[in-house]
C-alpha positions in Angstrom: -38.7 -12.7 28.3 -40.5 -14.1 25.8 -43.7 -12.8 23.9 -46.2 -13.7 21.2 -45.4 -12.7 17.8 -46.7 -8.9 16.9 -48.1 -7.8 13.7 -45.4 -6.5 10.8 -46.5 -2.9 9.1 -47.1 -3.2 5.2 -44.7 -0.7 4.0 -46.5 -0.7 0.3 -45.4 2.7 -1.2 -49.2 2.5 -2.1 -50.2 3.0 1.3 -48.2 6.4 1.6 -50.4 8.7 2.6 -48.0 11.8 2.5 -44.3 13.1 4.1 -43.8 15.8 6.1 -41.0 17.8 7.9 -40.5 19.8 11.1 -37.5 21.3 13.0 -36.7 20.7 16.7 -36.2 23.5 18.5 -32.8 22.3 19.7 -30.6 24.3 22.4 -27.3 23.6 23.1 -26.0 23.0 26.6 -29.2 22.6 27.3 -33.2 23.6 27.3 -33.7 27.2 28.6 -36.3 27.4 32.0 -35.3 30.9 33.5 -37.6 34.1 34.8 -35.9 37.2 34.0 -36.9 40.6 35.5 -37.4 43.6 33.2 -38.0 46.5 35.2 -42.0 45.3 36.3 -42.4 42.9 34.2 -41.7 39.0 34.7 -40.3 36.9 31.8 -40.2 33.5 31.6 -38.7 31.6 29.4 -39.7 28.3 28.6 -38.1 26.6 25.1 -35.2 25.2 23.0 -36.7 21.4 24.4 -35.6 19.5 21.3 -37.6 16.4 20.3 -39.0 16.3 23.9 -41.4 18.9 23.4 -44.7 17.0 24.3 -42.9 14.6 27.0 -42.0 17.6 29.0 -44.7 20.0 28.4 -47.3 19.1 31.3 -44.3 19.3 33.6 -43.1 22.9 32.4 -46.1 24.1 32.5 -46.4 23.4 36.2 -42.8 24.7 36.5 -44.6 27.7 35.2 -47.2 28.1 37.5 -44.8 27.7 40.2 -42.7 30.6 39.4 -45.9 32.7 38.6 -47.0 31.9 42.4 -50.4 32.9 43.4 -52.1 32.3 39.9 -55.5 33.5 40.9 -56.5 36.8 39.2 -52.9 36.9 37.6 -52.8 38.2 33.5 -50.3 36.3 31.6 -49.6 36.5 28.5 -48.2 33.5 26.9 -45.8 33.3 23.2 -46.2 30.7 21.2 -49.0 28.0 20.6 -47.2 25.2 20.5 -47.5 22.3 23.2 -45.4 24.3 25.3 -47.6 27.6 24.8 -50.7 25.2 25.2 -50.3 23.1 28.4 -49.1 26.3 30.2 -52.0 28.2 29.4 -54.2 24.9 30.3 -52.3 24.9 33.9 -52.5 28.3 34.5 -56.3 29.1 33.5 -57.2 25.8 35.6 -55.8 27.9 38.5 -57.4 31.4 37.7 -55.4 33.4 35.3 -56.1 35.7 32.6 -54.2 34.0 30.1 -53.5 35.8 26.3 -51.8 33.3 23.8 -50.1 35.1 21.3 -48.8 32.9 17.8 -48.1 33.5 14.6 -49.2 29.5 13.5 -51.8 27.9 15.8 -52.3 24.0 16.0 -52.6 22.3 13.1 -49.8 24.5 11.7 -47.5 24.7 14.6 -43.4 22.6 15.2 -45.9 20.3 18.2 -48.3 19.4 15.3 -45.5 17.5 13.3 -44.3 15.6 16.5 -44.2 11.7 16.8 -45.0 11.8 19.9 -44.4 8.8 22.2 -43.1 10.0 25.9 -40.2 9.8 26.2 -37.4 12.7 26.0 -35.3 11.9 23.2 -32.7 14.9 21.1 -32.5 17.3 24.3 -29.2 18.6 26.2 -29.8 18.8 30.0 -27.3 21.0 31.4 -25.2 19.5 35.3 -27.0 22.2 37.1 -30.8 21.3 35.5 -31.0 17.6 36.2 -33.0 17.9 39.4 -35.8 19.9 37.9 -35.9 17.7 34.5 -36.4 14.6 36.6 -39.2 16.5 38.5 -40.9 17.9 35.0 -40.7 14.3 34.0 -42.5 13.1 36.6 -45.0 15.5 36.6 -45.7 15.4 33.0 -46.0 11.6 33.0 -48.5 12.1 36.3 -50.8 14.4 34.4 -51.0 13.0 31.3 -51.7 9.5 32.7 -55.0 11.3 34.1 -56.4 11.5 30.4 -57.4 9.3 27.6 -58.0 8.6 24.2 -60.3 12.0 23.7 -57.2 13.8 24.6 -55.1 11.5 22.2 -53.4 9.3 24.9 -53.0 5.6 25.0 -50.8 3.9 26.9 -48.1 1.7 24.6 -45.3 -0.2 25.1 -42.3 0.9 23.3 -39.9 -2.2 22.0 -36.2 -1.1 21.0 -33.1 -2.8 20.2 -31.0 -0.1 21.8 -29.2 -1.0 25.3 -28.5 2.8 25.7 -31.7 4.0 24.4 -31.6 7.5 24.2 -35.2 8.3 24.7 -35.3 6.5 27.6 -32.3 6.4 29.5 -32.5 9.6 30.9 -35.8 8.7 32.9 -35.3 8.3 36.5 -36.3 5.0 38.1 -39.8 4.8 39.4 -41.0 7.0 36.7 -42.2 4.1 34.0 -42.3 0.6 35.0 -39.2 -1.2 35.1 -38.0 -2.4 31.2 -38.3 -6.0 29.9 -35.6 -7.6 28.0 -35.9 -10.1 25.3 -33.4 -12.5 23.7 -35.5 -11.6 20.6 -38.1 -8.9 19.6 -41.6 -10.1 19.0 -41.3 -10.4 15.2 -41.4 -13.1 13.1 -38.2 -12.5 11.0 -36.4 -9.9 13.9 -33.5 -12.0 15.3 -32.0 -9.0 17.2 -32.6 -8.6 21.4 -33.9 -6.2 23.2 -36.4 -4.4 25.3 -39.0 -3.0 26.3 -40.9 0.3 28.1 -44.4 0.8 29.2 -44.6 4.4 28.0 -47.4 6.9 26.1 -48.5 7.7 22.8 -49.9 10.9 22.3 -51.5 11.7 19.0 -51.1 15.5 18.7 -53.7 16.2 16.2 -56.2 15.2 18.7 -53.9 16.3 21.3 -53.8 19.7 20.4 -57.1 20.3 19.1 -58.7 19.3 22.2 -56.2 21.1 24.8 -56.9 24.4 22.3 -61.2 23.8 23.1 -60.0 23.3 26.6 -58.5 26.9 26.9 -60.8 28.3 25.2 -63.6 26.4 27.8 -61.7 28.2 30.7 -61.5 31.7 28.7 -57.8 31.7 27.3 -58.0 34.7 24.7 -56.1 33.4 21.6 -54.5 36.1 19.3 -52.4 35.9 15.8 -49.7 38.0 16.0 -45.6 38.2 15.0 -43.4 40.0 17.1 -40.8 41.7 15.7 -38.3 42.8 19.0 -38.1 41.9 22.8 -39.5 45.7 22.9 -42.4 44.4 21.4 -42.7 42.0 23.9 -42.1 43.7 26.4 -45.1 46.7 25.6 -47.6 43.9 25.9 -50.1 45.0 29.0 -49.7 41.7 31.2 -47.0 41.9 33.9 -46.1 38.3 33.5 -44.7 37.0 29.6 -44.1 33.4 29.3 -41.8 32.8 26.3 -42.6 29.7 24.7 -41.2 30.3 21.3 -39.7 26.9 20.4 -36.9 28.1 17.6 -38.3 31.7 17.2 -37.3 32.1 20.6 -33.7 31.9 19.1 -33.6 35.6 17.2 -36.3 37.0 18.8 -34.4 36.9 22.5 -30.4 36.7 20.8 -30.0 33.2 22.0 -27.2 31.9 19.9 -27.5 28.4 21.4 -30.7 27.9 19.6 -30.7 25.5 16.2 -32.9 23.7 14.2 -32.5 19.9 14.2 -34.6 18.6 11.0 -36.5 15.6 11.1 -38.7 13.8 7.9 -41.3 11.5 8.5 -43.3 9.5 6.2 -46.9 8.9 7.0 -48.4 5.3 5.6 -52.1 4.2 5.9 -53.3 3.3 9.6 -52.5 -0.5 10.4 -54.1 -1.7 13.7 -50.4 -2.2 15.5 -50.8 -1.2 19.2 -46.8 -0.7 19.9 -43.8 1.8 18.9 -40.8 1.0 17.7 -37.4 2.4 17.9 -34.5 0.8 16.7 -31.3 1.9 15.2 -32.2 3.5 12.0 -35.4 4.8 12.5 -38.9 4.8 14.6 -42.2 3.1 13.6 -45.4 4.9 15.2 -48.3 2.8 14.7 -51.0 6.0 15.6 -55.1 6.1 14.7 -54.5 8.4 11.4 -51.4 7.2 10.6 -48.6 4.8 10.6 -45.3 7.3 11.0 -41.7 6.2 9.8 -39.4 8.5 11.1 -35.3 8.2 12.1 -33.3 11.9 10.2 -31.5 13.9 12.6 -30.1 17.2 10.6 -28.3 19.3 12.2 -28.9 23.3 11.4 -30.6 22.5 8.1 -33.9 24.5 7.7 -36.1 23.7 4.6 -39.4 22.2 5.4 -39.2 20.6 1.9 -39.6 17.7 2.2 -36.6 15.2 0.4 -37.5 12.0 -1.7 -34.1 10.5 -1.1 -34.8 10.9 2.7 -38.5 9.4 2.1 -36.8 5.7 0.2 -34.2 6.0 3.3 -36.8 6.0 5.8 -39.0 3.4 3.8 -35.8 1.4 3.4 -34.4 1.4 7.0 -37.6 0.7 8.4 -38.7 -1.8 6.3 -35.0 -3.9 6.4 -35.4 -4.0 10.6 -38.7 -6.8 10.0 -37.4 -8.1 7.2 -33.5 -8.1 7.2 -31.6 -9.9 4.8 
């Protein structure tokens, strides 16, 4: 296929507008979707998604709902206000629960807040046994978040790559996104490499976030600061059904030793009017409305949120070298 040639991002270190860093909430073997029974009480757990968080979020949530049942007049209390924590509390007020959201860090403080996020569901394990019910929370998440728009944050891109095994895409099930495009060379002047591309989403979780947080609070989801300290804790709280959507603090707080951190830096440049994503193989360029974001570190178990300035050049480097090789 052939295409007309795309705009290039000015990677000026002038137009830096900041870096910051956020851990995936990583689980080996794979993400963790199970309702456990604790004498009356019902707890769900719903984390350790990786860097599919906001790809998969509209589809747990339903997945939620589901194993609540009869959602009308139910109290649930929800952990975590993340996008997972969020989105479930959305789905399950929209169908008549009393739903609590309990969080120490509420959006824009919160892992979802520091998330690329184009759909796709790229850094998660999917366990032998799970792969029919990831291909149905893929579906359903893409479904509902094609039904909003730009005032939730959400604009249809496509995607380019140079990646014949793209990881963030590969695990999509046909019929899901469009079939891919293949091009004997990427739209960019000085590119030479091949590859493709996918019709997929950009959602911008600032807005994202923000606007599903007025939402709940529109359909009466009671928002609360608060740590816990045990499961006890948990488990004291008055509503019959917990849903545990801890991300990483789901890790100690429930003695999941699977759980780890996977680091990521990104560095944020001035907004550029690019309407595409990027991945390629040493990094991701996000053309977004507040921001262009570099991204591309994987660190395993590594937990500072300081950001590094070696990592910063890398990112600058590795992105800027793909338009411009030498």
């Amino acid at each position: 296929m052939t295409s007309q040639q795309l705009g290039v991002p000015d990677f000026d270190s002038r137009r830096i507008l900041g870096t910051r860093v956020g851990l995936r909430p990583f689980r080996k073997t794979g993400y963790r979707f199970e309702v456990e029974r604790v004498g009356e009480k019902r707890l769900i757990h719903n984390y350790g998604h990786g860097g599919a968080g906001v790809t998969l979020s509209y589809g747990c949530a339903m997945e939620v709902a589901d194993a609540i049942g009869n959602c009308d007049k139910a109290s649930v209390a929800i952990l975590g206000a993340g996008v997972m924590g969020l989105t479930a509390a959305r789905i399950l007020a929209a169908r008549g629960a009393f739903v609590s959201v309990y969080s120490e860090s509420f959006t824009p403080n919160t892992t979802s807040d520091v998330a690329g996020a184009q759909w796709s569901p790229s850094y998660i394990e999917i366990g032998d046994s799970q792969r029919a019910q990831f291909n149905r929370i893929l579906q359903r998440s893409f479904d509902l978040f094609n039904e909003l728009d730009e005032r939730h944050g959400v604009y249809s891109r496509p995607n380019y790559t140079d990646l014949e095994g793209d990881h963030s895409f590969r695990d999509i099930p046909s019929g899901v996104l469009p079939p891919r495009d293949e091009f004997q060379r990427l739209p960019w002047s000085d590119v030479r490499a091949s590859g493709y591309l996918y019709q997929t989403l950009l959602i911008e979780p600032s807005v994202f976030l923000a606007r599903t947080t007025e939402d709940c609070e529109r359909m009466g989801v009671r928002f609360e600061r608060r740590r816990f300290e045990s499961k006890e804790e948990v488990l004291a709280l008055p509503q019959a059904c917990i849903v545990n959507c801890l991300g990483l603090g789901a890790g100690s707080l429930f003695d999941d030793p699977l759980m780890r951190p996977v680091r990521g830096q990104l560095v944020l440049l001035e907004p550029q009017d690019l309407p595409w994503l990027l991945s390629h193989r040493d990094g991701y360029v996000f053309p977004r409305s507040d921001a262009i974001l570099l991204g591309g570190t994987l660190e395993q178990g590594v937990t500072s949120l300081k950001p590094d300035p070696d990592a910063t050049e890398s990112i600058l480097r590795r992105n800027r070298e793909f338009f411009h090789p030498s």
